[in-house]
C-alpha positions as CSV (number, residue, x, y, z in Angstrom):
1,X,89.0,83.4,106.6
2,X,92.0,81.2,105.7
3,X,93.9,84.0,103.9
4,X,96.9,82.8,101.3
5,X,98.1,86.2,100.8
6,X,99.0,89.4,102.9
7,X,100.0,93.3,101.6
8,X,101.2,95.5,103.8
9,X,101.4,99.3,103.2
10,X,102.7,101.7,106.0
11,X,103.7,105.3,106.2
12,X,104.3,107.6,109.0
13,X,100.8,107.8,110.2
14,X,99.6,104.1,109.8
15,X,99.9,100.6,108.5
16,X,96.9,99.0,106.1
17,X,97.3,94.7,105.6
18,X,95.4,93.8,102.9
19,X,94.3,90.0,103.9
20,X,93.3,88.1,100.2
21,X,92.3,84.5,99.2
22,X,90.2,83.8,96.2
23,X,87.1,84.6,97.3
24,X,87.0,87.8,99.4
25,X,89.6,90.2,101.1
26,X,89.7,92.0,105.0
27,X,92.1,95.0,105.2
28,X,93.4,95.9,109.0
29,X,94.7,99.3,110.2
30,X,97.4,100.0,112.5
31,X,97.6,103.8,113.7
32,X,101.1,104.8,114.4
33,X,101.7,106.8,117.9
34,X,103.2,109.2,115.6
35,X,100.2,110.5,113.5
36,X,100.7,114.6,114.2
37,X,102.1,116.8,112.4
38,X,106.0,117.4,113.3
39,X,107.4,120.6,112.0
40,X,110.6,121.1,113.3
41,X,112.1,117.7,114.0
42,X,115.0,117.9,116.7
43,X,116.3,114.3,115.7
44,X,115.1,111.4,114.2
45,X,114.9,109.3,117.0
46,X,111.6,109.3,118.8
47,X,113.0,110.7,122.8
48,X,109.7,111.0,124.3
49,X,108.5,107.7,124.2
50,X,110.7,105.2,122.9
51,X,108.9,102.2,123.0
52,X,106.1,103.6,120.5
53,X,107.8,102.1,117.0
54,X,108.6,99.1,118.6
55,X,104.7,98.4,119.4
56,X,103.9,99.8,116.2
57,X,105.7,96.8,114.5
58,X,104.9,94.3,117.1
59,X,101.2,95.2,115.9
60,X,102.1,94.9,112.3
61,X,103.6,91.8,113.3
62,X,101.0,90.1,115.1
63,X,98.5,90.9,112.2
64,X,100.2,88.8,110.0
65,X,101.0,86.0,112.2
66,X,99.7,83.0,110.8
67,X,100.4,84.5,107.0
């Protein structure tokens, strides 16, 4: 699908694009490493495994190349 336009919506647990041209639309999910609860944050930085956000948007990122 040659797609002209792109939404993206993210949250904590996961991303949603939303892929639309003028005849039909495809909607991709990206789950976030981060999708438990977390009651009792000790900082906002994620220690255990740092490089989880940064292939979170990478993901993000390569679902819209091409956009």
């Amino acid at each position: 699908m040659k797609t002209r336009h792109a939404a993206v919506w993210l949250d904590h647990n996961e991303a949603r694009i939303f892929f639309v041209n003028t005849d039909a639309f495809e909607t991709l999910s990206v789950r976030s490493p981060n999708r438990h609860v977390h009651r009792h944050p000790v900082s906002r930085e994620d220690k255990a495994h740092p490089g989880d956000a940064k292939r979170f948007f990478d993901e993000i990122a390569r679902g819209l190349d091409g956009i």
